[in-house]
Backbone atoms as SQL, in Angstrom:
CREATE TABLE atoms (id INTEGER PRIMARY KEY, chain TEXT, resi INTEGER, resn TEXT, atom TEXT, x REAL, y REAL, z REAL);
INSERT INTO atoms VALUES
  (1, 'A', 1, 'UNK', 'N', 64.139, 117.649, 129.895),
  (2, 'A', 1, 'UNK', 'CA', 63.668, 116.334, 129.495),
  (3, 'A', 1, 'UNK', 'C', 62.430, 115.989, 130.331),
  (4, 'A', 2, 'UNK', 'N', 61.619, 115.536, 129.701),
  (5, 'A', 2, 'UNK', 'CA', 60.061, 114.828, 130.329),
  (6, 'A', 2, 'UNK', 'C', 60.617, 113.921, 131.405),
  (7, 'A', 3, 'UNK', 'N', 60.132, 113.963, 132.485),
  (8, 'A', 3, 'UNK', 'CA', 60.120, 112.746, 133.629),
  (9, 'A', 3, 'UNK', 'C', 60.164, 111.625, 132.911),
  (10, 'A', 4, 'UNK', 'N', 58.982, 111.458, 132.065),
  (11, 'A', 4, 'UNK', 'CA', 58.567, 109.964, 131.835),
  (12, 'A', 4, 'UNK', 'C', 59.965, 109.495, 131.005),
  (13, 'A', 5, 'UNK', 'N', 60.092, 110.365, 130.371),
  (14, 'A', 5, 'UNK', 'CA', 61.685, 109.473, 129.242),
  (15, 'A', 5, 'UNK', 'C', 62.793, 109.619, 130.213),
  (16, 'A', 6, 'UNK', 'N', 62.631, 110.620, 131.384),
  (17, 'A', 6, 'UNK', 'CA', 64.082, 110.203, 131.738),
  (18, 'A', 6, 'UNK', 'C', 64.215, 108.950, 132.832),
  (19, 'A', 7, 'UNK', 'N', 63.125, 109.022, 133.510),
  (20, 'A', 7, 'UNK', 'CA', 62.718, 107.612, 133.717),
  (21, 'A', 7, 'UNK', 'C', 63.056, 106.543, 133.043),
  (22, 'A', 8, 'UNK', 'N', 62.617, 106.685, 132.550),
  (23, 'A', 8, 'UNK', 'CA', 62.624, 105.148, 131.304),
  (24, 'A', 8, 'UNK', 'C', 64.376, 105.616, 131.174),
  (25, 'A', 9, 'UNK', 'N', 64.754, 106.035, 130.883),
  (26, 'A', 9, 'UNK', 'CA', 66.379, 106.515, 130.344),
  (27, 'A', 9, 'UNK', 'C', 66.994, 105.976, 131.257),
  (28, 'A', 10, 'UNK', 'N', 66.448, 106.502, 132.581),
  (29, 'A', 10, 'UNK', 'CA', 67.658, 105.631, 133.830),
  (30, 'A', 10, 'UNK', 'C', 67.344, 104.356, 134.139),
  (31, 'A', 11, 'UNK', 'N', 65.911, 103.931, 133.926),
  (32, 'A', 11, 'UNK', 'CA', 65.592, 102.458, 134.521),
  (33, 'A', 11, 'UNK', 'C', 66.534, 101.995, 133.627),
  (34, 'A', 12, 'UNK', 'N', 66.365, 102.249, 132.059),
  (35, 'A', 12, 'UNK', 'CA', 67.332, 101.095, 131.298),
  (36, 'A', 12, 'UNK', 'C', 68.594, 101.046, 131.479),
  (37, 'A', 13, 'UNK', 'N', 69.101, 102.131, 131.803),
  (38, 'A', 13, 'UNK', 'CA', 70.405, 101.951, 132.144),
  (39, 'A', 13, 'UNK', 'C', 71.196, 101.422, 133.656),
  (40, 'A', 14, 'UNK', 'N', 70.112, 101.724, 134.733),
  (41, 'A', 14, 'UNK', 'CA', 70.287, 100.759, 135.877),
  (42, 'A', 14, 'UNK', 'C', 69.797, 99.196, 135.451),
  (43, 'A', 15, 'UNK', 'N', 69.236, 99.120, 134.761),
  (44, 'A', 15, 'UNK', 'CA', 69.075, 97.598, 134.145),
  (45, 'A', 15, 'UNK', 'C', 69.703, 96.733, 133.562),
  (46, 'A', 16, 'UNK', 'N', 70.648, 97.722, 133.070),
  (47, 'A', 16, 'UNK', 'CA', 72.105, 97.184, 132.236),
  (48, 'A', 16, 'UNK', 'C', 72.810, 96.657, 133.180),
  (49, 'A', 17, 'UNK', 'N', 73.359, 97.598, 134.048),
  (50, 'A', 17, 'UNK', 'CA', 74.375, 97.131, 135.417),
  (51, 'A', 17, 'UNK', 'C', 73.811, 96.573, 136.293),
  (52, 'A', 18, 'UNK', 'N', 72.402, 96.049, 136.855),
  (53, 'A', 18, 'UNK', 'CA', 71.594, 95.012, 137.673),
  (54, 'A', 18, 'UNK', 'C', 71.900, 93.504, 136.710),
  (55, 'A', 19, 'UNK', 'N', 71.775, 93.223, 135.023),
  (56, 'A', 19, 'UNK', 'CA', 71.719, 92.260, 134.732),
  (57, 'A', 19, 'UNK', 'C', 73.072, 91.908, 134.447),
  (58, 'A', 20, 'UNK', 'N', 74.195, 92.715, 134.636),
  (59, 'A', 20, 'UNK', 'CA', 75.561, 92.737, 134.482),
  (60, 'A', 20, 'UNK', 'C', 76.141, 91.738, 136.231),
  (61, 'A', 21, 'UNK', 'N', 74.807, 92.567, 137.000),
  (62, 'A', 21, 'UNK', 'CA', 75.919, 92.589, 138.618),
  (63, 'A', 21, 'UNK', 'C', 74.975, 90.572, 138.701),
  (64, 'A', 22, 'UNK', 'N', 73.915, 90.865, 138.365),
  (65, 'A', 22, 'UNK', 'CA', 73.069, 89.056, 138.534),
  (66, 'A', 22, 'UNK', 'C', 73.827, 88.144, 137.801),
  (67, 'A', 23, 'UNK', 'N', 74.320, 88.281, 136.605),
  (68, 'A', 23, 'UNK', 'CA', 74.321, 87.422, 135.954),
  (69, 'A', 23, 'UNK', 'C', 75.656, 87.330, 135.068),
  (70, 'A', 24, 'UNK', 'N', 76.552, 88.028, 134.132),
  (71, 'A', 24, 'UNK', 'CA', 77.344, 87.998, 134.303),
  (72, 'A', 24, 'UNK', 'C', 78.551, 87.460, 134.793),
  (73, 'A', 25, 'UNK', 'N', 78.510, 87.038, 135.889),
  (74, 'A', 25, 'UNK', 'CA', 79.555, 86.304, 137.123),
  (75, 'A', 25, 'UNK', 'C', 79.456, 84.598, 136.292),
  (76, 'A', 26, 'UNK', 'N', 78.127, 84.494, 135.996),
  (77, 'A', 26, 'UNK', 'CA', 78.007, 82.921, 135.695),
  (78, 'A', 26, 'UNK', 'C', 79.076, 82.513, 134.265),
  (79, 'A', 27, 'UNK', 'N', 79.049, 83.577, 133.332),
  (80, 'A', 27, 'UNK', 'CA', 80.175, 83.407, 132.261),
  (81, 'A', 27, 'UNK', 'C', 81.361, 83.709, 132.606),
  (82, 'A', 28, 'UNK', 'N', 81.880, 84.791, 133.273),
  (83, 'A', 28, 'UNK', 'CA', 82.718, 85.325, 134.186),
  (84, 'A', 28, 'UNK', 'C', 83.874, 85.044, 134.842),
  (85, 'A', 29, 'UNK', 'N', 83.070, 84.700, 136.016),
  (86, 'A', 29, 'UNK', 'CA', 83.350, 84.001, 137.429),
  (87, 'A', 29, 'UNK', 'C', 83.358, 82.440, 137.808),
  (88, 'A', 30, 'UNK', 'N', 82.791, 81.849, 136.690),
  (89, 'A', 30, 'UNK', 'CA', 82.073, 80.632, 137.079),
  (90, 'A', 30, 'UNK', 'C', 83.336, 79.829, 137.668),
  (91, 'A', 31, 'UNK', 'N', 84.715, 80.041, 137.555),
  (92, 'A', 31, 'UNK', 'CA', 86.236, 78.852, 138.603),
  (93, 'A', 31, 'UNK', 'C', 86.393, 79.850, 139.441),
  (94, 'A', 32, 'UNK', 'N', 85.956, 80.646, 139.717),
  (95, 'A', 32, 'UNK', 'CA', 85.806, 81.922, 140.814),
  (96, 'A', 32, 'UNK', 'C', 85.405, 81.524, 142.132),
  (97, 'A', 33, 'UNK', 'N', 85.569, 81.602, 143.468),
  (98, 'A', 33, 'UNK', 'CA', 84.628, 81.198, 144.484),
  (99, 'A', 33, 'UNK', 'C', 83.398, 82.446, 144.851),
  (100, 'A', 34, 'UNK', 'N', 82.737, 81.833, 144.860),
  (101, 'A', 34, 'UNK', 'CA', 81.463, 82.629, 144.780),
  (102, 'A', 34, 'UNK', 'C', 81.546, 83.829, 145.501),
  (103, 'A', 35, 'UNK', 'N', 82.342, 84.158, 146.612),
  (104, 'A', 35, 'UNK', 'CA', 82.445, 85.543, 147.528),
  (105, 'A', 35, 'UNK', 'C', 83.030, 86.620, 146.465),
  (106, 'A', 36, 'UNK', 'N', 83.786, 86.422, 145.733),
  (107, 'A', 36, 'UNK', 'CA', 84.600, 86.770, 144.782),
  (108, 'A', 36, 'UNK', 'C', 83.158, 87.751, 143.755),
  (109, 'A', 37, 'UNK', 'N', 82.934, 86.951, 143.398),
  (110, 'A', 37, 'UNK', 'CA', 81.688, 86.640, 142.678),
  (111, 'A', 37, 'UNK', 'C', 80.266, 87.957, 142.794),
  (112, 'A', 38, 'UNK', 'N', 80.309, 87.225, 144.317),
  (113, 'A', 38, 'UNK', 'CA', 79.423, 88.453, 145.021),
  (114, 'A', 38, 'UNK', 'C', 79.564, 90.042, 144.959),
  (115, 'A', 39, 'UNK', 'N', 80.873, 89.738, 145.885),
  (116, 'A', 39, 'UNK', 'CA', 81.856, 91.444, 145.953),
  (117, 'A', 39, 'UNK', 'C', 81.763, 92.038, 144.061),
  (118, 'A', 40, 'UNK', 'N', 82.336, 91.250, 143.681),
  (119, 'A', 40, 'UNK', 'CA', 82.121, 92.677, 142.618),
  (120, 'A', 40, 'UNK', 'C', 80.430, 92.613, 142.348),
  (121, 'A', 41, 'UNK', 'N', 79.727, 91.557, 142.235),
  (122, 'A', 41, 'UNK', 'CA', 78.436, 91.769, 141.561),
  (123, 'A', 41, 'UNK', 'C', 77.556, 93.353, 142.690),
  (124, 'A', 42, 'UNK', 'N', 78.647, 93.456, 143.752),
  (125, 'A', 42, 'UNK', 'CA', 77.832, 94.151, 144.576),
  (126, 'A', 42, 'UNK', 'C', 78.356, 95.513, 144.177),
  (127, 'A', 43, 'UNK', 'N', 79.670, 95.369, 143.749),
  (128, 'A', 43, 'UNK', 'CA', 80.430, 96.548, 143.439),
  (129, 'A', 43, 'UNK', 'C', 79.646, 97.164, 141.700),
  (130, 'A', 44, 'UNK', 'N', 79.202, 96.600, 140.987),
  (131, 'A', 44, 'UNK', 'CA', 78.341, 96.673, 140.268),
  (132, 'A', 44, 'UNK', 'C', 77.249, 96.900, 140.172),
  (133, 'A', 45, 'UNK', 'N', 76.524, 96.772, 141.424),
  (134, 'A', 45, 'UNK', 'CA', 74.660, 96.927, 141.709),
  (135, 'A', 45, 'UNK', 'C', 75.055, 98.200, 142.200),
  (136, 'A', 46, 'UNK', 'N', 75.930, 98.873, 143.078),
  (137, 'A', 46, 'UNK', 'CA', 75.685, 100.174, 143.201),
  (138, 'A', 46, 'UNK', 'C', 75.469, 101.173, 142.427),
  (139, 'A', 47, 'UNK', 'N', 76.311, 101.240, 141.241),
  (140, 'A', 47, 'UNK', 'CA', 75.608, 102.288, 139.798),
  (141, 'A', 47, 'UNK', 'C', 74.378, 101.585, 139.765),
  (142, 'A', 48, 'UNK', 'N', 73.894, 100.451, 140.055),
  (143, 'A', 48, 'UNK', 'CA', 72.454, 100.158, 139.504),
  (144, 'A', 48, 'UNK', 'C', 71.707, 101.071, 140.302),
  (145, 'A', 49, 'UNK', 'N', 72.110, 101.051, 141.916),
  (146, 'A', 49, 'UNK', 'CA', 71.132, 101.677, 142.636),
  (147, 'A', 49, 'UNK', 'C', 70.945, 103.359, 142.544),
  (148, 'A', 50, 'UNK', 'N', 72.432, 103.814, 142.122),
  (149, 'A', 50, 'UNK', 'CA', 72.500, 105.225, 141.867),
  (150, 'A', 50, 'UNK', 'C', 72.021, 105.702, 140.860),
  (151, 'A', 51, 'UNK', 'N', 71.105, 104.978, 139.780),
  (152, 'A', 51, 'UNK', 'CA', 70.491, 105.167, 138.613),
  (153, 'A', 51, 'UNK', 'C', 69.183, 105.020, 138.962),
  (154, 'A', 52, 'UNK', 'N', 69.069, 103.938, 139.489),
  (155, 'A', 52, 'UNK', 'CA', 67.115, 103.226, 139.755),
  (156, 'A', 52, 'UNK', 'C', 66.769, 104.353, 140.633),
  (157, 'A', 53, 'UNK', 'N', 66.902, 104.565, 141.575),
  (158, 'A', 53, 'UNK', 'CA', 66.535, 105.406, 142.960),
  (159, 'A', 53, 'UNK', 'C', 66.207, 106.763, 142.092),
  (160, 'A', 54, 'UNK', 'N', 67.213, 107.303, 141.703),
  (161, 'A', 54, 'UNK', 'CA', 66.611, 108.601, 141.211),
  (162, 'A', 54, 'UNK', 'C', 65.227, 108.482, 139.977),
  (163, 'A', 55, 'UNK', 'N', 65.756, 107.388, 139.265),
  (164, 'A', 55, 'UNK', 'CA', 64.894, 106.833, 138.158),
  (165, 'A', 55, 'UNK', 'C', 63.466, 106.707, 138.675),
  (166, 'A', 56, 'UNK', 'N', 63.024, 106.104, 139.894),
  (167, 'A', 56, 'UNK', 'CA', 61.893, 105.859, 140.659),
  (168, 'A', 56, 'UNK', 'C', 61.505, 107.206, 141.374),
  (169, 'A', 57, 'UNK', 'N', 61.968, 107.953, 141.540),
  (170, 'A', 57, 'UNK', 'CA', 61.775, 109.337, 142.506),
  (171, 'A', 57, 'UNK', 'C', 61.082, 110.262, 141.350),
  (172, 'A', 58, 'UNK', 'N', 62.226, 110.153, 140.655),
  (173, 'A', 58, 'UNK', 'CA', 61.548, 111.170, 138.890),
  (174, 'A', 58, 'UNK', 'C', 60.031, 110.513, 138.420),
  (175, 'A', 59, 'UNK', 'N', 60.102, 109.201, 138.060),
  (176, 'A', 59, 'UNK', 'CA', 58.908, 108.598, 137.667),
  (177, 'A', 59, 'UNK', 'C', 57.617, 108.788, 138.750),
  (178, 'A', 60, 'UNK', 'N', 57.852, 108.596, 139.978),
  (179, 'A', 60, 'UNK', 'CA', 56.970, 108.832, 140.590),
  (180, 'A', 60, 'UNK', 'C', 55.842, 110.126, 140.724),
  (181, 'A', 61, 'UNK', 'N', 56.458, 110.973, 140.568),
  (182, 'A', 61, 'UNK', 'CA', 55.667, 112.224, 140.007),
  (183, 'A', 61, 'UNK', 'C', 54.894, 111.962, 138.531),
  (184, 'A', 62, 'UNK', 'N', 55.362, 111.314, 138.196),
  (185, 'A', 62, 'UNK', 'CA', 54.143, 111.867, 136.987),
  (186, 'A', 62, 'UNK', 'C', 53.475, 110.175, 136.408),
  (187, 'A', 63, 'UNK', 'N', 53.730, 108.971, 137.342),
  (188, 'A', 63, 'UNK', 'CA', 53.545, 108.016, 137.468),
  (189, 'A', 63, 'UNK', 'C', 52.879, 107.052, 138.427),
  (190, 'A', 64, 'UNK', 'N', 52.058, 105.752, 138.660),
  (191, 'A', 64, 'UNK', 'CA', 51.640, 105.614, 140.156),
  (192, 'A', 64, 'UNK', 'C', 52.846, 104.244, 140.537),
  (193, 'A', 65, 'UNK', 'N', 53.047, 104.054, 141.580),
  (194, 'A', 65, 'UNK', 'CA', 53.517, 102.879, 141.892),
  (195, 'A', 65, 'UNK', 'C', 53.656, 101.716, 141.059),
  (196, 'A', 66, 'UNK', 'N', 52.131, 101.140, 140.886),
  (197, 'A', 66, 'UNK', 'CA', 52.108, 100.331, 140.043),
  (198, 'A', 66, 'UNK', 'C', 52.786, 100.334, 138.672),
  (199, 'A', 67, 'UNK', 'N', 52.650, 101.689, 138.167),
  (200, 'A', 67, 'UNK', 'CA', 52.874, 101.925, 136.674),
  (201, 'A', 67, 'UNK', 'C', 54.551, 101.649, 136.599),
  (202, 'A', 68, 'UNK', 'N', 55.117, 102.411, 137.819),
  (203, 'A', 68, 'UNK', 'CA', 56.659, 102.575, 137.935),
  (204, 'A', 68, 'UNK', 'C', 57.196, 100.958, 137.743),
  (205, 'A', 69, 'UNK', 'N', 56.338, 99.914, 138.695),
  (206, 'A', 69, 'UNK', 'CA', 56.842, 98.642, 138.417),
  (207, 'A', 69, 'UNK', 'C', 56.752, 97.729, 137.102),
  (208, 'A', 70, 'UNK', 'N', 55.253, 98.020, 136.255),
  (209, 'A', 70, 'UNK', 'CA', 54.853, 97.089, 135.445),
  (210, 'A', 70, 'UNK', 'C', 56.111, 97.569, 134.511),
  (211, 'A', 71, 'UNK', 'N', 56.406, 99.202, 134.314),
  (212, 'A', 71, 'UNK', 'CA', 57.712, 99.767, 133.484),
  (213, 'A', 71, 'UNK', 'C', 58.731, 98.706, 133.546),
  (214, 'A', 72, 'UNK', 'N', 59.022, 98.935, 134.927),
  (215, 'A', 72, 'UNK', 'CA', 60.801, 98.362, 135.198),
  (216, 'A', 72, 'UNK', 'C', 60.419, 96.966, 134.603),
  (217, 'A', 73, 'UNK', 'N', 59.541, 96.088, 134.821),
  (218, 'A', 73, 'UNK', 'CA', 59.493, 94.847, 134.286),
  (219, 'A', 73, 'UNK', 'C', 59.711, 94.698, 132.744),
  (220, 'A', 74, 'UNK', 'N', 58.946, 95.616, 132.049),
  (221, 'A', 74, 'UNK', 'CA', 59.162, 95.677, 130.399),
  (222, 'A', 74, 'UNK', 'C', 60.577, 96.192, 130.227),
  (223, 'A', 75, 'UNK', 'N', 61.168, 96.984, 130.944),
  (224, 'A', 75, 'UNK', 'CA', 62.448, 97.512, 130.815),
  (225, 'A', 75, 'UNK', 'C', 63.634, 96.209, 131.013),
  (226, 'A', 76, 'UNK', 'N', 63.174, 95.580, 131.837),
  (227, 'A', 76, 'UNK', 'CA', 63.792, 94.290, 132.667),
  (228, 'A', 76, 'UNK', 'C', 64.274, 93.108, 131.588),
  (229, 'A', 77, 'UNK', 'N', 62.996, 92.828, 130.996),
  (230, 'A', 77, 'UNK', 'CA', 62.860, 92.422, 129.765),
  (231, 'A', 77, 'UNK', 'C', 63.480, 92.349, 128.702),
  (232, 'A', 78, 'UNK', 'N', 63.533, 94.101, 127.963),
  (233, 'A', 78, 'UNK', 'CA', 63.848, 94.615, 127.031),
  (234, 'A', 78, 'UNK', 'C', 65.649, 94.273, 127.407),
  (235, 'A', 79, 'UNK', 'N', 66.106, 94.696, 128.093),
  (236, 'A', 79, 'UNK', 'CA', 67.417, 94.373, 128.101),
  (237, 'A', 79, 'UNK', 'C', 67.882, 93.390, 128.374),
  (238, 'A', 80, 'UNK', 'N', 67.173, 92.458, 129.563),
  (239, 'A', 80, 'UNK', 'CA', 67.505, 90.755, 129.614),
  (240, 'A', 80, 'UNK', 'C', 67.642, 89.393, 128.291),
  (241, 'A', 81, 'UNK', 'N', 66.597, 90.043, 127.133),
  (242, 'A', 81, 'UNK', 'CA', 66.567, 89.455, 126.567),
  (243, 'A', 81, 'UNK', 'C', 68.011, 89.421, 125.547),
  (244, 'A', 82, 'UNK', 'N', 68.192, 90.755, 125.050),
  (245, 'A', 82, 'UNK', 'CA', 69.660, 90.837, 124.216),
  (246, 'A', 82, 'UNK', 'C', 70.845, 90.357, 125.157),
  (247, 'A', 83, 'UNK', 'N', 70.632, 90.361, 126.499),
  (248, 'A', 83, 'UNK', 'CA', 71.669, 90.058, 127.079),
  (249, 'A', 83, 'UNK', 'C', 72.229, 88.836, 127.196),
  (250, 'A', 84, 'UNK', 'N', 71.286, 88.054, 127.443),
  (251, 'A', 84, 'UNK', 'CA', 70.726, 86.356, 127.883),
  (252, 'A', 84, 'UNK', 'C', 71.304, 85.918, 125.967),
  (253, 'A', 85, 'UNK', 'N', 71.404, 86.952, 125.044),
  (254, 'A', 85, 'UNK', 'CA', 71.207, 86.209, 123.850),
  (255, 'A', 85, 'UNK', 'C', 72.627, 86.608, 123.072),
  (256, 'A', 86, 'UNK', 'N', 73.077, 87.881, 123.442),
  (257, 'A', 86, 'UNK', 'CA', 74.309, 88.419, 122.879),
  (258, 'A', 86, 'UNK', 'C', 75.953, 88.095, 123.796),
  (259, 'A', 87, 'UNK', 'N', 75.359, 87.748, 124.656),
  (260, 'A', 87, 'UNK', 'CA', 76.956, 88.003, 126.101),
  (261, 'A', 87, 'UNK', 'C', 76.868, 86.771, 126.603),
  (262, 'A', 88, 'UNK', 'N', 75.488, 85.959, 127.118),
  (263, 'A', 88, 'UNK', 'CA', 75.583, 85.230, 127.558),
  (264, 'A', 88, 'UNK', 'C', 75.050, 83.329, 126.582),
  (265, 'A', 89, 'UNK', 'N', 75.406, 83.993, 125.571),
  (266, 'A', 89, 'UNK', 'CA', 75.197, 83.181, 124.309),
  (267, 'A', 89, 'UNK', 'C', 73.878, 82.191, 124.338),
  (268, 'A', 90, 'UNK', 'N', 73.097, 81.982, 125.155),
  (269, 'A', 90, 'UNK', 'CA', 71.782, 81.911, 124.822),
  (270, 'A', 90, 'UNK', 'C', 70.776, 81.599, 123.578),
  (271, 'A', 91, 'UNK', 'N', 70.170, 80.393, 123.624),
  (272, 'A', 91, 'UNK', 'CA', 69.498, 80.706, 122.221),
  (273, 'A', 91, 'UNK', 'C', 68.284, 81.433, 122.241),
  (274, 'A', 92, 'UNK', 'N', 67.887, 82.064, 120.908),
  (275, 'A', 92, 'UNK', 'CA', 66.373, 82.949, 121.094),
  (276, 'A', 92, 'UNK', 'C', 65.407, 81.536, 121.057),
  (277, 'A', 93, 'UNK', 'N', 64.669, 82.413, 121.906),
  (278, 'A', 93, 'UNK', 'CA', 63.550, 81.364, 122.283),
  (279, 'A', 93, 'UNK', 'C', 62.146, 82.198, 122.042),
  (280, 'A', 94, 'UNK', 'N', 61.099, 81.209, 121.215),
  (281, 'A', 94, 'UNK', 'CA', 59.547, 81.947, 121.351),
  (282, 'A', 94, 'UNK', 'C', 59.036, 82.330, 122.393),
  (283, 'A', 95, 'UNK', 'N', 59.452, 81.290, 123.640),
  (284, 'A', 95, 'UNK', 'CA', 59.067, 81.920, 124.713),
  (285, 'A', 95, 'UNK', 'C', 59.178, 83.381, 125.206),
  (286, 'A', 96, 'UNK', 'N', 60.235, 83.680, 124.772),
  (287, 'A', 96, 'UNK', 'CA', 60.993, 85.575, 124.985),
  (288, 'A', 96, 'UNK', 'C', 59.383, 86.366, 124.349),
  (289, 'A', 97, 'UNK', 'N', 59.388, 85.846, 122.993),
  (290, 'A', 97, 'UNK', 'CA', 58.029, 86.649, 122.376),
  (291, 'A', 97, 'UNK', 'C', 56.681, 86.377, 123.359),
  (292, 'A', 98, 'UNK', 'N', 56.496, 85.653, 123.962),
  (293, 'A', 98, 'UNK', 'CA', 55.306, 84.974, 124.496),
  (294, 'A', 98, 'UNK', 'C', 55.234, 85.844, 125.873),
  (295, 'A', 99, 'UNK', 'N', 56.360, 85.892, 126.797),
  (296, 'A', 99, 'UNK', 'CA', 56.516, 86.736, 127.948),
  (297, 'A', 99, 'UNK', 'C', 56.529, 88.394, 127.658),
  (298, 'A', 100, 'UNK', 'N', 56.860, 88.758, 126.350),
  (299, 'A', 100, 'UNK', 'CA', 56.709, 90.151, 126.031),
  (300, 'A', 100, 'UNK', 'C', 55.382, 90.273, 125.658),
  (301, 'A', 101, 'UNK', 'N', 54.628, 89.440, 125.082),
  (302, 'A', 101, 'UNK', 'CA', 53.743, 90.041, 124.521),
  (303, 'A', 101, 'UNK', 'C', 52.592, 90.177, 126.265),
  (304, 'A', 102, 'UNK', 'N', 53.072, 89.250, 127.245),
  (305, 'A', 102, 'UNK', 'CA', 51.963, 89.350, 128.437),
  (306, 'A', 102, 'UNK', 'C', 52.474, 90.547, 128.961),
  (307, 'A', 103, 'UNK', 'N', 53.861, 91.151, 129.100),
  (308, 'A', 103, 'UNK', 'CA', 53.608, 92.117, 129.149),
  (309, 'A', 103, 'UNK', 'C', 53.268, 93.381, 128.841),
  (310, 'A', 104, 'UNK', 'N', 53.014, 93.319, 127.332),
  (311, 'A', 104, 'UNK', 'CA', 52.521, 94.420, 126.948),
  (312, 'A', 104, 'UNK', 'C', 50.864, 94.749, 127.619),
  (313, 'A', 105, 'UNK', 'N', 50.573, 93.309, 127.508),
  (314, 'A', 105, 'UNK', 'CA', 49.047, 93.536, 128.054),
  (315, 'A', 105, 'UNK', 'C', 49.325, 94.364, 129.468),
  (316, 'A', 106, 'UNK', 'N', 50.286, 93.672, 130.222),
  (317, 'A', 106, 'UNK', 'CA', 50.115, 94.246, 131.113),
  (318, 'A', 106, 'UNK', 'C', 49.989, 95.615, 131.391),
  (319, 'A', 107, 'UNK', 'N', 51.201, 96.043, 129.872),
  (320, 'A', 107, 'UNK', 'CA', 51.441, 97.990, 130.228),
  (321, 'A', 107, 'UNK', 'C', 50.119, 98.337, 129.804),
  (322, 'A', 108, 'UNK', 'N', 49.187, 97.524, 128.912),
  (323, 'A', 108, 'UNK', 'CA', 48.525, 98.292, 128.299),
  (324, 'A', 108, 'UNK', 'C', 47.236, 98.233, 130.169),
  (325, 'A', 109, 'UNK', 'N', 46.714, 97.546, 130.462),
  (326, 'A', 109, 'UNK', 'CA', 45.962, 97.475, 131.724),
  (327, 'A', 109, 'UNK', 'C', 46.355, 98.530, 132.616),
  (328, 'A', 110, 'UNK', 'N', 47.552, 98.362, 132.900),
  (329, 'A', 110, 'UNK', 'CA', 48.211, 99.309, 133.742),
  (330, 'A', 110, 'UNK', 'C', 48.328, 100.876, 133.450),
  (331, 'A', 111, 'UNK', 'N', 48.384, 101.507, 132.353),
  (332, 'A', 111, 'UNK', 'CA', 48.819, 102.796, 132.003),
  (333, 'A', 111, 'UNK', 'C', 47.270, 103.261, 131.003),
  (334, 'A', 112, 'UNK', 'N', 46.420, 102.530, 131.082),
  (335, 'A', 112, 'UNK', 'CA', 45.049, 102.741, 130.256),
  (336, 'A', 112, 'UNK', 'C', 43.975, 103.663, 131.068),
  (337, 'A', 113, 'UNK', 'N', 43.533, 104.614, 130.986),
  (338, 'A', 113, 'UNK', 'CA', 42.928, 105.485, 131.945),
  (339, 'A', 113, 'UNK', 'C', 41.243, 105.516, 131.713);
């Protein structure tokens, strides 16, 4: 598999369990006391970190710093938004379109040679 997709393959999927371990707890947990709360959200960020880390190590080779971040942000995105809208019942908002589309500019600035 190409760096660049498996990159992208693990960011999204450490992105899943980062917006699971943030946020989550608030539908969740919310008569929970917050330590409660924490502990698992932490017990949860670790697959995040055992995904991202390698995800960033792979990307970095065939990627620069910058590029690796403006990614994770569109990646960040891409899954925050179904999440915020499917789990955490959320309404869609134009704004969602308005913040994607700045970042596309951004990928496009960023990854344009």
């Amino acid at each position: 598999m190409k760096p660049a997709v498996l990159t992208i393959a693990l960011l999204t999927a450490s992105n899943v369990f980062m917006t699971f371990a943030w946020y989550a707890h608030l539908r969740n947990l919310a008569h929970k006391p917050w330590i409660i709360a924490a502990l698992l959200s932490w017990g949860i960020a670790l697959f995040e970190y055992l995904l991202q880390v390698p995800a960033n190590r792979i990307g970095y080779t065939v990627m620069s710093l910058p590029q690796l971040k403006v990614l994770q942000e569109v990646i960040t995105l891409a899954v925050f938004v179904p999440f915020a809208i499917f789990y955490m019942r959320q309404p869609l908002k134009l704004d969602y379109l308005w913040a994607g589309l700045c970042l596309m500019g951004a990928v496009y600035f960023i990854f344009r040679r």
